[in-house]
Structures are given as C-alpha cells and as structure tokens.
N, C-alpha and C positions, 0 to 999 in steps of 0.2 A: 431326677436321676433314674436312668432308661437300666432296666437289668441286662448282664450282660454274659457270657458264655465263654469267657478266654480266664477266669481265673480257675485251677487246677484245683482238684478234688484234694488230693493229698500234699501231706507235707511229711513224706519219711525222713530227709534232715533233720527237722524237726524234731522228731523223734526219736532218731538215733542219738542227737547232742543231749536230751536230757538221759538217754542210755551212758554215754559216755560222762556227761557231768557228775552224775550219782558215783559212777566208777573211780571218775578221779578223785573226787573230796571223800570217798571210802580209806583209795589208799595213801591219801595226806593227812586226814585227820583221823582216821579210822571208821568201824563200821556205827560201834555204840554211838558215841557223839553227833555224826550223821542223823543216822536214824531217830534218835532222840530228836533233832532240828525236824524234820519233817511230820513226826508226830506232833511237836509243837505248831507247826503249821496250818496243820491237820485240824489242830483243835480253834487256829481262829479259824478259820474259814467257816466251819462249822457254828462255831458260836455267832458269829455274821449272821446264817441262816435262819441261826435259832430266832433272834432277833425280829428277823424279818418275817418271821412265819407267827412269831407268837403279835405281832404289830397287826399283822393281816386278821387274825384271830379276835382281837382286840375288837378292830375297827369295825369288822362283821357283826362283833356280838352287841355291839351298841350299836348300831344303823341299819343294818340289812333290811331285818324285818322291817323296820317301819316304808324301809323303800320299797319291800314286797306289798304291804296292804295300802299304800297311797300313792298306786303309780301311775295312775290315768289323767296326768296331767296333758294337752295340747297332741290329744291323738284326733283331735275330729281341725279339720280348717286347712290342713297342710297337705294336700295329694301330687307330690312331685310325678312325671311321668316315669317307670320303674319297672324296670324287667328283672324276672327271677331267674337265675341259672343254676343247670344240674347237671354233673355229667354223672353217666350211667356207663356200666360195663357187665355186661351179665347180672343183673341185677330182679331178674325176672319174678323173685322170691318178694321184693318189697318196693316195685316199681309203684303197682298199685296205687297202696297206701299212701307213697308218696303222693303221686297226680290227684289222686284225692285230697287229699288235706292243705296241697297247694291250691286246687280249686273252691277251694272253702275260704281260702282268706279275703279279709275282711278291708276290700281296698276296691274303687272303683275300677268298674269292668274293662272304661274305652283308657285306662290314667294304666293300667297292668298289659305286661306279653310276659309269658311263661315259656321257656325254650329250656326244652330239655336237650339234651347232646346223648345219642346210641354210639358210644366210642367202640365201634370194631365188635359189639358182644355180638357172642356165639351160641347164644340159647336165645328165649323168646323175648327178647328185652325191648327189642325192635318191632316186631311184631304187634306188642299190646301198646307202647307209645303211640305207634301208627290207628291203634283202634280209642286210643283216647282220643287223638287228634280229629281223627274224621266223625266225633260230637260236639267238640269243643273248640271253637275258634280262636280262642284265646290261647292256644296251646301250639307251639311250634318245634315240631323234631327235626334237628340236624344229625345225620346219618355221617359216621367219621369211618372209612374206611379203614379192615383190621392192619394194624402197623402203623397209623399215622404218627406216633409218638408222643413226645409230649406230657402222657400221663394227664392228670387233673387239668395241669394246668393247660397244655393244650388244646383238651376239649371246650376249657374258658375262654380261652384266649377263640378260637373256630367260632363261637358265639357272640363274641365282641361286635363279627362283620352282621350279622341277620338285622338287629336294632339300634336307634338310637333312643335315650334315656336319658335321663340324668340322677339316676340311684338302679344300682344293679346288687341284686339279694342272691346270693349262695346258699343254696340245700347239698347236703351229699344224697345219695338214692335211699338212703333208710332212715331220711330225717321226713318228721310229719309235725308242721310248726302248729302252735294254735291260732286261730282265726284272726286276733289281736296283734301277731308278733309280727307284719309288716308294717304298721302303723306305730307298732312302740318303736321300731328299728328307724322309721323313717322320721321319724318328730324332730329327731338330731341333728340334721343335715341345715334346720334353718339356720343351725350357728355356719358361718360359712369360713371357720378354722377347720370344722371336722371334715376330714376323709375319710374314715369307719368308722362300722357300728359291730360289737358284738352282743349276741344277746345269750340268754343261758339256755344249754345243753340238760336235760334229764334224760336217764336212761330208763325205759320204758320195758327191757324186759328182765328186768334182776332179778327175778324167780326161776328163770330159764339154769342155771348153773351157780356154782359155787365161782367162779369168776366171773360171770356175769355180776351177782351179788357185791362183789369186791370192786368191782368197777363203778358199779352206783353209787356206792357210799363216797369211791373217789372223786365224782363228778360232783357232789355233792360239794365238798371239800374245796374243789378248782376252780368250781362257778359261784358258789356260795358266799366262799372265803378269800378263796387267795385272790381270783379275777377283781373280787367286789375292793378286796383290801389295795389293791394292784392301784384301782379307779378311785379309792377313797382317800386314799395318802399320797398319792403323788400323779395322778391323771393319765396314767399309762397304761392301760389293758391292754394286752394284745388284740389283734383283728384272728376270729379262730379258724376259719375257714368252711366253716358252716353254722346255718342261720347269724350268716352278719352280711352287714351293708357295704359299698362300699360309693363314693361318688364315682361317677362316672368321666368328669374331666380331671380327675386327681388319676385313674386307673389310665387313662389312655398316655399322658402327661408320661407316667410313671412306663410305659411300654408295655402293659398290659401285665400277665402272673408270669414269674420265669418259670418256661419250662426244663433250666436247669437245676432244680432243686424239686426233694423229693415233697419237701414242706414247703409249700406257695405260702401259707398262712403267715408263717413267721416273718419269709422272706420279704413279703409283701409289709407287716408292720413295722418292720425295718425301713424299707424305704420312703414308707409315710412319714414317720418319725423326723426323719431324715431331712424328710422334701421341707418340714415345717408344721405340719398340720396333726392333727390328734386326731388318735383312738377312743371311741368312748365304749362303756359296757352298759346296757342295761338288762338289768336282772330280772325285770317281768316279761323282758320280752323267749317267752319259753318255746321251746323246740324239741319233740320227744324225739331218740335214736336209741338205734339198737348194739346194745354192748355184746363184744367176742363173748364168745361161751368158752370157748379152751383155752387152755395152755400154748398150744401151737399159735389160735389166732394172735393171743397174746404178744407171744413173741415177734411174729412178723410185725405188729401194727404199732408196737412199741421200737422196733430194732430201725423204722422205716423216722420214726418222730425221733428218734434221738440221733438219727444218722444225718436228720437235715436239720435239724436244730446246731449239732454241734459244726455242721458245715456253715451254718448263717452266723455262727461265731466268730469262726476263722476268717470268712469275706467279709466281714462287718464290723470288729470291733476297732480297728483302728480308722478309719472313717467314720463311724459314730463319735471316738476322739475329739474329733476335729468339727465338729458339729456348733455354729454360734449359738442359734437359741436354743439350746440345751443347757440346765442348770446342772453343774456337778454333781448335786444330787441325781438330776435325773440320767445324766450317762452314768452315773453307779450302778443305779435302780435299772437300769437297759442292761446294763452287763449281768447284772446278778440274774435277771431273766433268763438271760443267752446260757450263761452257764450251768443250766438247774438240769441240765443232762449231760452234766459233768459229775452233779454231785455225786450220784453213787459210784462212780468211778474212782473218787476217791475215798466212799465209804469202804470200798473192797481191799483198796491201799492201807487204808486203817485196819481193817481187817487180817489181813498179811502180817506188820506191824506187833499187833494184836497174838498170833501164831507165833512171831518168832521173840517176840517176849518170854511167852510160856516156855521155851526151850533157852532161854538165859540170852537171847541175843537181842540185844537192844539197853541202854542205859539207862532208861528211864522205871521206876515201878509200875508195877499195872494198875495201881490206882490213879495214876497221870495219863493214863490211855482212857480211862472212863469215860470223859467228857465227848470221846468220840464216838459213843452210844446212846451217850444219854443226851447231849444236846442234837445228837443226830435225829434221834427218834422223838422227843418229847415235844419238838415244834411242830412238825407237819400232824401229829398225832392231837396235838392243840388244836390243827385245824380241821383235821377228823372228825374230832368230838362239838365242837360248835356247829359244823356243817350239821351235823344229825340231828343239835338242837334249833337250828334253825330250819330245815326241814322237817321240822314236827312226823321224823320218823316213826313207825311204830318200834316199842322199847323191844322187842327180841331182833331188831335189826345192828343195835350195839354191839350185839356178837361180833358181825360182820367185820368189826373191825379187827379179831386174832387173824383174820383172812390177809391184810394186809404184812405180815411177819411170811410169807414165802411169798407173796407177790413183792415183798422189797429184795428178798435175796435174788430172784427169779431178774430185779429189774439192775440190780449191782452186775448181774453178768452179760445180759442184753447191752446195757450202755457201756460196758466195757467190749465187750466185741464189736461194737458201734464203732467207740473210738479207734481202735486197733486198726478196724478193716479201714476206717476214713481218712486215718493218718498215712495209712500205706496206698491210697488210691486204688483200692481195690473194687472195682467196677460194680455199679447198682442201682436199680433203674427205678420209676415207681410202680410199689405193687399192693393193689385194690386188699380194702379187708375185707372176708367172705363172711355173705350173714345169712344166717338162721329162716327170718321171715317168720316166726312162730308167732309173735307178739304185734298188733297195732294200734293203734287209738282210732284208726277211724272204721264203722264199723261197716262200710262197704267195702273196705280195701280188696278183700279176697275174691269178690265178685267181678271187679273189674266195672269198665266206664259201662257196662249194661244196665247197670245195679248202681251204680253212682248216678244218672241219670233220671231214674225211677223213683219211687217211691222206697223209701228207707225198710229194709228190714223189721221184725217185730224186736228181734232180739241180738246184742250183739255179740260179737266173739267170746267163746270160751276164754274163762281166765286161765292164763298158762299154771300149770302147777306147781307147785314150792312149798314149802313151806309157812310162810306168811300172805295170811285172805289181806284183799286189801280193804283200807279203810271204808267204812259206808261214806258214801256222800252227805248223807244228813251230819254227820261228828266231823265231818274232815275239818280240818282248818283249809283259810282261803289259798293257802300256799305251802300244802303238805303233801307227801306222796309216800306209800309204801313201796317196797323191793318191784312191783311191779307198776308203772304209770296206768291211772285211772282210763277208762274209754272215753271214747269225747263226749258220750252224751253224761258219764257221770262228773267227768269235769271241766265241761263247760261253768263258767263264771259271768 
C-alpha cells in the first residue's frame, strides 16, 4: 500500500454534524439529560485508558528490567548491508555530536554508509557535514536545495536514491545512539515478518530546564512503559521515527515516507501494519536526544505530533477496519493508539462539563464527573511512577512528576487547537524543533571532525547545571540515568 496525496486534510462536515447533532438532541431531549450522556461516555472511554495504561504498567514492572540487564542476545553473526539516514536543517548546534556518535557505532566499516541529507539549512550546517565528509569516507552528504519540500520525510525519501541496503536506520540531527544500538536494531530483521525496529529514546539534557526535566521523566514513561507494554501484550509498537530500523524492500514496496504528513513515523507504522508485517521495540537499543527547553518549543513540537497523528486517524482507521490478519483485539489496540491525541481533547470536554456543573447545568452530581480525573490521571500517572522505578532514577527526580499537572493542561489545549485547525483544513506544513546543543554524550562533539579524528581530549564536557549531579559511574545501575544522560566515556557498558 503505496502512500498517497489526494485524501483531504480536513473534515469541517464533519464537524459541523456533530455541532449540529449536540444541538438537536439539546432541544429534543434537553440539555441535562444530554449532557449527562456524554459525561457518561466520557467516563468509559476514559476508564478504557485507565485499563490500558495500568496493563502497560503492569507488564513493564514485571519484565522490563530483566529485558534491560539480559539483552545481548544474537548481536555478533548478523551484519546485513545498512545505511543510516539524517536529515538536517540548521542544525549546526548538535550536528557535531551527531556525526560523531554515528561514527562510533559498532557495525562493520565496508557492511555501513551514513548519508546525512543538509535540507536547505541556512547557517553552518553544510559547511561542517562537508568538513566531516572530506575525513571520512564512509559519510555521504546530500545537499537539498532551500524549498525543496517535503519536510523529513523528503529529505528520506532524496536519500533512498544515493544507496542500496537492505536495513536503513533513522537519527533525527540531535540524536547520539550508543555504539551497540545498530546491532541491537538490526538482530530483528532475521525474522523476515518484521519491517521495523524501534529502539529506546533517553533524554540527555533534563537538567537544562524545568521542561526539559518533565520531558525526561515523560520519555521515560513512553519508552519504558507504554512502548515496552504496547510490544509486551499485543506485539505492536509503533516504528518512532528516530533510532529505528526499518527494511529496506518493505520501505520502497511501501512508496517510501509520505511527504504528506507531518508525522512519517506513525504514518509509516500504519502502513506496515497494514502491508502484514510487524513492528518490534527493543529497549536496550538506546539513543540519547535532546528535549525542548520551553514552553514555546513545547507547543510547536507537540501541536506538529498531535496534528499528524490525529490526521493518520482520520486516513487510516477505516482501512485498518478492513485489515485480514489483524485480530480484533489488535485493530482495537491500533485504534486506541491513533487516538491517544484525542484523549485530552476530551479531557478538556470533561472539563467544560465539569464547569457547567458547578453552575447547576448538567444532571448528573459532581461526584459522577469524578471518575474523569481520577481514571484520567491515575493511569498514565501509574506509568510515571514505574518508568522512574525502572530507571533507577535518582529519588529528588519524583518531584519532576508535579511538572506534569500544567504540562497536561498546557497539552489539553495544544491537542484541541490541533483538532479544530485539522478538522477545518487549515493549512500546515512541517516544522523542525529548534535545539539548544548545551548537552552531549560524546565528548568531542564541540570540536568538530578535527577533534573526532585525533586523539581524545583529557576531559569531557562540563555537566550542564540543574539541580541534580548525576549519578557516579561506580553506584550507577547497568540501566539507570539521572535528569541529565551520562558522557559516553562514563556510560559506556
């Protein structure tokens, strides 16, 4: 199933008929009664999630770990030929660190090509790709002229033409994998059902901000728990769009990443799914990146994942439908996916609800509205707190969790102005999230290919400042991390 570019962004019909549905069963059966039904709606749905998030939780807190300290199974004997791909856009803050820690991984020299993609950037991004390239053969830059379109995925897709392969690996420009994680990514591919691989995201600078921080613990949480619980109970992770695999005759088969969607990741595990074949995750295969520091970046990078997610809902779920080998459970468990940037869309509905209660409108009592706070919050919150215990966080990182209480109200308005603008086709293109570069794991990054080259510095980068030192290397556990990711020489394993 080739991706395609004639199905429409918006559905304002759509959207007007459940304007007008609400209106008419207002004034047929009144407002209380109404209202009352959709609270009660409200609370399965909700209680649905709870379910599923406390099942994830579950399943993590009995398995994870042991998958994290015994995962080296069938990484040496399998070297398929394998190209990594990056696109870059101004990126000139953490190109670096990238090329470096891509040149560090741990996979034969003449079996890898590493092609990075310079999409149109306007600062030195081109520049220093061009100055890794002319030390390192194994490194090939394609130059995308500014405007070319496309976003991500057409810089992947301009890349497709340089090599042939048969497993192609995904970095975004501020991901720095460790030396092991294309060997753990590739080990998968001997099953020859799978078409992706994804492997686990840490964020490396959580000391950097108080949203930075709140983002770590989330990743924590998503790669930890829900990814792991996703692969543990029903074999469906999604494919994330960075440090994951994917085969290379399943991506071409497939039409390559659409560059109609703002999220290729999702769209792309959709059509895998689809074609027949599986996603798998593995959780040792680690990959440090850098979390937004603001509130701004916040929103844009959040308003961009829930704008294409909810679109990969709309093109996909009846077609998944209709899917043979798919077991009912698993188009349940596909949809409840799709819909997870829905949900606070309807936590905000409850919310409203909630308001016009308090002012006597609505028939239900507010003790029958409860259940839309408390199974709202106590399951992902379930998988908060296992994530921390399974990344043998240090304990004043627990706080981090009151962080999440305006990062959920901050993402109830995000994914509802998501929804709004998506249902009304209101035009939106893709756009890059801006980073920092304060924080890296590898400890030449800031020197550039002169200094990746040479002899290793004595010392490496200053640890960025926060609040919490990180852990010594001698106490750490084999698969734990403080607010900030360790350097690569303290956590090399």
């Amino acid at each position: 199933m080739a991706h395609g570019s004639a199905r429409p962004e918006g559905r304002p019909f759509v959207l007007l008929a459940y304007v007008v549905a609400v209106t008419a069963a207002c004034l047929s059966f009144g407002v209380d009664p109404v209202l009352g039904v959709i609270a009660g709606a409200l609370n399965v749905v909700f209680g649905i999630y709870f379910c599923r998030h406390l099942a994830f939780a579950v399943a993590a807190a009995r398995w994870a770990e042991r998958d994290l300290l015994a995962a080296d199974v069938g990484l040496e004997g399998y070297t398929p030929q394998v190209a990594v791909f990056v696109g870059c856009k101004n990126e000139e803050l953490v190109v670096d660190g990238m090329v470096a820690a891509l040149l560090a991984l741990d996979y034969p020299a003449d079996r890898l090509t590493l092609v990075v993609v310079d999409d149109g950037s306007e600062d030195s991004t081109g520049a220093k790709l061009d100055a890794w390239a002319a030390v390192e053969p194994r490194l090939r830059v394609l130059h995308r002229a500014a405007g070319s379109g496309g976003g991500k995925s057409g810089a992947l897709n301009d890349a497709l033409g340089l090599v042939e392969a048969e497993i192609v690996l995904v970095f975004d420009a501020d991901h720095e994998p460790e030396p092991t994680a294309l060997r753990r990514l590739v080990r998968h591919f001997r099953d020859p059902s799978v078409g992706a691989v994804m492997g686990r995201c840490v964020i490396r600078n959580g000391k950097d901000s108080t949203m930075a921080a709140t983002v770590f613990v989330d990743y924590l949480s998503g790669y930890l728990v829900n990814e792991y619980g996703r692969q543990a109970l029903f074999e469906l992770p999604a494919y994330g769009g960075a440090n994951c695999a994917v085969r290379m005759s399943t991506l071409r088969a497939l039409g390559g990443w659409n560059p109609e969607t703002v999220t290729e990741d999702t769209d792309l595990t959709l059509r895998i799914v689809m074609r027949g074949q599986r996603v798998r995750y593995d959780v040792s295969a680690i990959d440090y990146e850098e979390a937004v520091v603001t509130a701004q970046r916040f929103w844009k990078q959040r308003y961009r994942w829930a704008r294409g997610h909810q679109k990969c809902l709309r093109d996909y779920w009846r077609p998944l439908m209709r899917v043979p080998h798919l077991s009912l459970l698993e188009k349940v468990e596909t949809t409840l996916f799709l819909l997870v940037y829905h949900v606070p869309v309807l936590a905000g509905l409850g919310l409203v609800l909630t308001v016009l209660r308090a002012f006597g409108i609505g028939d239900l009592p507010a003790v029958a509205l409860l259940p839309l706070s408390m199974l709202l919050f106590v399951g992902p919150l379930a998988e908060l707190c296992v994530g921390l215990l399974i990344g043998r966080v240090e304990r004043r990182s627990a706080w981090r969790l009151l962080g999440f209480l305006p990062a959920f109200a901050l993402s109830v308005w995000i994914t509802s102005r998501a929804y709004v603008d998506g249902m009304l086709g209101r035009p939106y293109t893709w756009v890059k999230t801006t980073r920092s570069g304060a924080t890296s794991t590898v400890r030449a990054a800031a020197a550039g290919p002169a200094s990746a080259a040479g002899p290793a510095p004595a010392a490496g980068p200053a640890p960025a400042p926060g609040p919490a030192a990180p852990i010594p290397a001698a106490v750490r556990h084999p698969r734990s991390f403080a607010l900030a990711a360790p350097t690569r020489e303290e956590g090399d394993r």
